[in-house]
N, C-alpha and C positions, 0 to 999 in steps of 0.2 A: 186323285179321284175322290169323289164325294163320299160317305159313310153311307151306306146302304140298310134299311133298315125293312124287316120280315113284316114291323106289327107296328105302325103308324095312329094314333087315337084320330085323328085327324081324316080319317080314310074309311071308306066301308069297305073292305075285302070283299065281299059278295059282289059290289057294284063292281071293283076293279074286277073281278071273275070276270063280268060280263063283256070286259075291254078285251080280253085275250080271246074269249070266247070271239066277239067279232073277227078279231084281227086272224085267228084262226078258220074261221067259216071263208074266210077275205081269199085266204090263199087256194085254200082248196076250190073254191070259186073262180080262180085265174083272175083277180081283181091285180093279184102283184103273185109274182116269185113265191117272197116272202115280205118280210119287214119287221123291224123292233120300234114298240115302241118304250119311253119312259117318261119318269114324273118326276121332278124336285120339287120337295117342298120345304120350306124354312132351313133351307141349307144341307138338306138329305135326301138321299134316293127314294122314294118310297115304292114306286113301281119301275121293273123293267121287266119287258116280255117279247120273246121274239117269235116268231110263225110263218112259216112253211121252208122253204129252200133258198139256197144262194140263186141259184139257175136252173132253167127248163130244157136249156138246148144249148148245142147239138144233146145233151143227156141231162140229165137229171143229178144236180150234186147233193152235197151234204146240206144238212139241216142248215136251216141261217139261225149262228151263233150272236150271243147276244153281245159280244162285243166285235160283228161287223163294221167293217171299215166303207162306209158309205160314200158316191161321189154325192157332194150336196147341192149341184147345181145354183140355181140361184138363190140358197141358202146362206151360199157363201156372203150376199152385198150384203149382211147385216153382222154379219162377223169380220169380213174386208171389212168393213167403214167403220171397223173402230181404228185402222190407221190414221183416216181422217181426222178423230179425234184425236188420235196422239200429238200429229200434227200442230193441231188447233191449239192444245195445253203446251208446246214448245214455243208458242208463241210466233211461230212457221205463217200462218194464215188464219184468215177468218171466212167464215159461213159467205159472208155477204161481197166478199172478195171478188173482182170480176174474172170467168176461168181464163180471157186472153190474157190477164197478167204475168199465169206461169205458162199458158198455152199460147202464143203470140199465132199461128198459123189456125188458132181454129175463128179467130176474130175476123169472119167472114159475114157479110150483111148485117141481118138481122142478130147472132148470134155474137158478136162484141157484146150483146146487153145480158149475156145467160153469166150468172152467178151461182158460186160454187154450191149454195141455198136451194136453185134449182135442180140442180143435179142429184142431191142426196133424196129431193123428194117429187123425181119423176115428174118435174113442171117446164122442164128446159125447153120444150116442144121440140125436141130432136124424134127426126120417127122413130117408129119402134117394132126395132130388129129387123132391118130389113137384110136378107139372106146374100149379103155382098159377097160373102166367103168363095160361092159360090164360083163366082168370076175371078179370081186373082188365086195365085199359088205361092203367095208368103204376103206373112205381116208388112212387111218392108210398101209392097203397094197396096194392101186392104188397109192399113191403120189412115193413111191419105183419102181415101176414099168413105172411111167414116166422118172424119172430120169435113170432110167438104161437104156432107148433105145439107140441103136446105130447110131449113124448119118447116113444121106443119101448123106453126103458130106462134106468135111471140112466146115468149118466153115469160111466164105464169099466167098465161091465158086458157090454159087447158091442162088436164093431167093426163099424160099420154108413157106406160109402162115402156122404159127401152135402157138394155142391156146397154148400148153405147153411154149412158151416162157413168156406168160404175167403168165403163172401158176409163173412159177420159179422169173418172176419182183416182186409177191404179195411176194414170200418167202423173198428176199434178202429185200425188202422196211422191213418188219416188224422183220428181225433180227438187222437189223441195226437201224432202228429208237424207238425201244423197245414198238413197238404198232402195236395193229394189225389195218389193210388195210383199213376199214369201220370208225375205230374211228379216226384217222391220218388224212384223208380225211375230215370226221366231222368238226373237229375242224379248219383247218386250210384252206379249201375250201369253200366248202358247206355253215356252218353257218356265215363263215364271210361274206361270198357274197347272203346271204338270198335263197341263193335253198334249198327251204324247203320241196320241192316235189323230191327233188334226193337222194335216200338212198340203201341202202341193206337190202332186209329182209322186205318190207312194213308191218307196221302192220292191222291186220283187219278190222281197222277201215278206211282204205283207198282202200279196195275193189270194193265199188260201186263206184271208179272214175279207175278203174284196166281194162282194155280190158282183154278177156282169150285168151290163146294159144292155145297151142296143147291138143288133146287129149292122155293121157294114158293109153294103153290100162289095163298094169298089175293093175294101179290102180284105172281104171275103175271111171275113172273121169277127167276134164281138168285141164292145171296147168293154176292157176289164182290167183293173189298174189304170185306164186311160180318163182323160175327163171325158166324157162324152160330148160337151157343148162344143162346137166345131169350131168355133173363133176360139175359144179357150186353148185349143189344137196348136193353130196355128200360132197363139202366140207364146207356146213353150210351153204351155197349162198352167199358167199362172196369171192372174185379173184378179180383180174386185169383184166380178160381173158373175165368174163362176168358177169352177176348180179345186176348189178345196176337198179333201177328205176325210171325212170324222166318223168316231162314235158316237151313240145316244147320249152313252155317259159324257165323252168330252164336251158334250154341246150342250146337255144339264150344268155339267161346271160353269161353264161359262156363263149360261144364261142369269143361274147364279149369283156367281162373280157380279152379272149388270145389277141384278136386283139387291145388290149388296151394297151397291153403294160403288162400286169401281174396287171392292176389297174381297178377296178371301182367304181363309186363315191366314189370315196376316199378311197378309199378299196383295200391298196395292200395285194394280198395273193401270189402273183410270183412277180421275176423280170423282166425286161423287155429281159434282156440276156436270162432267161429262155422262157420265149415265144417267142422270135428270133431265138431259138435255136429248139424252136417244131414246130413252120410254116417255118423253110427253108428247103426245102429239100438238100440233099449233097449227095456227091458221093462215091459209095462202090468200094470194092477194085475191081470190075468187069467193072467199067466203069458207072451204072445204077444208079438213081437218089432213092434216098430211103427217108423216113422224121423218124421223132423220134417219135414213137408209131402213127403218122397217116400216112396215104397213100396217095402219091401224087395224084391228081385227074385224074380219066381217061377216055377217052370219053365216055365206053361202061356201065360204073355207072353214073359219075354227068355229062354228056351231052357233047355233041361238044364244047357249046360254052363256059363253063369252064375250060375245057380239059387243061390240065399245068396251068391252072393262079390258082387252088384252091390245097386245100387239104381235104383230109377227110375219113369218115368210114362208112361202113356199117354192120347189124348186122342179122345174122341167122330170126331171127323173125319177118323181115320187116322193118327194122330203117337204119336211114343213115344221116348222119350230113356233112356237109363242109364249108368251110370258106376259105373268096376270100381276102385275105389281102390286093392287091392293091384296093378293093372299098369298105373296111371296112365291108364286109358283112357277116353273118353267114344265113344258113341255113339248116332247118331241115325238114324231111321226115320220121313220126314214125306210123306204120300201124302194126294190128299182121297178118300178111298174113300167118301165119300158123296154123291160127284157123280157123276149125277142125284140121286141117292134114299141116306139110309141105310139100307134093307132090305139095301143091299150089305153082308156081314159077314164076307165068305171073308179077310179080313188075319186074323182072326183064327187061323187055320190056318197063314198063311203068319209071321209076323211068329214067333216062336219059330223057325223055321227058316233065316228071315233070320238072327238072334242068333246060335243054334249057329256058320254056315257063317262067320260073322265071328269069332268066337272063336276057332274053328278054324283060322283064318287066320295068327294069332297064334300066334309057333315060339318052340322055348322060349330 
């Protein structure tokens, strides 16, 4: 875990008042449950703060603790896709590699031409997300049925967001590295860098630190401990695409860890080319600025005043991570704002103004 520190020069305490201050009016508000947020800066905590509850229903539980164990939704494609990279530095594959190489049944029409390049930066033109789960009752016939869809566009002709491309990163990472996606990660992320609260699959015993999500209705109970993403479900809750489960803190280290160079305390799990290569954004064959598995930052997510200098992700369930490389910073934003229901969408109002009031914090 990172060093955590009360009194930062770097930081206005009054300003960060003001963040807790929000994030607390938020809950009492029914904006989210609860939610924590935190800050890394130059390789230390300097804020964490958590506000309101784990859950609302059927009752009302305990406070949400500040080392909640969060489903991260699709927070996870920017943390998954550093297998990618592992990959890439074994010398396994390259960006530019065509995906029928290791996926030979997806090289259907149009879609022999989609490159692993594509995939990391939502250009593949595969639609996006369309609700197949729906219709089939196991991976065995939904995983065929994604790979068969037909593009909405060649392939870097449009950027079109779709959970199917980190589906197809989880495939190609674990044919080619002869391990599946969870354990890959384990070993070579996670435990070296001591995130010991970031996994797939929580076990039971990590429940009472678990916020709930969604209710279900067919199964007449909340998913809690569970991913909530429904393909993730189905496929064991383990993907690139979503699944993972973390603390503020684990996802500070990490972030980190990137901003460090692929090192911390002495702990290299990446190179530093490989983390130069997921914080720059670059340019698609369209002209637009795209990043490798995260998304450049935009005002109407992480705030005005980070707007182009960060990167980062947000995730169906209330989560959202960035990191600001020129000031060494990562920050994170993990709420289940879709417990009861995801009809609830007001974070999206609030989470930009979260960003600013944190930025803002930050003296020169």
């Amino acid at each position: 875990m990172l060093p955590i520190v009360d009194n930062d020069s770097h930081f206005d305490r009054h300003r960060l008042g003001r963040v807790s201050a929000l994030l607390d009016q938020a809950a009492r508000d029914g904006v989210f449950p609860g939610a924590v947020a935190g800050v890394a800066h130059r390789g230390r905590i300097v804020y964490l703060h958590a506000a309101g509850r784990q859950q609302d229903a059927p009752e009302a539980k305990p406070e949400m603790p500040v080392d909640a164990v969060f489903d991260l939704a699709s927070v996870t494609k920017p943390v998954s896709g550093t297998a990618l990279l592992l990959c890439l530095e074994d010398g396994l594959l390259s960006l530019d590699d065509h995906v029928a190489r290791y996926i030979p049944e997806f090289a259907v029409g149009d879609k022999a031409a989609i490159r692993i390049r594509h995939l990391v930066s939502h250009t593949s033109g595969i639609q996006s997300n369309p609700k197949l789960y729906h219709e089939h009752t196991s991976w065995e016939t939904l995983l065929p049925a994604y790979l068969a869809l037909p593009l909405a566009g060649p392939p870097g002709s449009l950027y079109l967001y779709s959970s199917i491309n980190f589906i197809v990163i989880a495939l190609i990472v674990e044919r080619v590295s002869g391990m599946t996606l969870d354990k890959l990660l384990t070993q070579r992320i996670f435990a070296p860098l001591g995130m010991r609260d970031t996994m797939f699959n929580p076990p039971p015993a990590l429940r009472p630190r678990i916020p709930a999500t969604e209710f279900v209705e067919w199964r007449g109970e909340y998913d809690w401990g569970v991913v909530n993403d429904k393909t993730a479900q189905m496929m064991g809750g383990v993907s690139a695409h979503a699944g993972l489960f973390a603390t503020a803190a684990d996802l500070l280290l990490f972030g980190t860890m990137l901003l460090g160079g692929g090192t911390h305390a002495g702990v290299r799990v990446l190179s530093r080319f490989s983390t130069r290569l997921l914080l720059t954004p670059w340019t698609d064959e369209r002209g637009a600025r795209r990043g490798v598995c995260w998304l450049p930052g935009a005002a109407k997510v992480f705030g005005d005043l980070l707007a182009g200098q960060c990167v980062g992700h947000t995730g169906t369930t209330g989560t959202a991570m960035c990191l600001v490389p020129s000031e060494e910073m990562a920050i994170v934003l993990l709420s289940n704002r879709v417990h009861p229901s995801r009809d609830n969408d007001r974070i999206e109002a609030l989470r930009p103004r979260v960003f600013n009031a944190i930025a803002a914090a930050l003296t020169p």
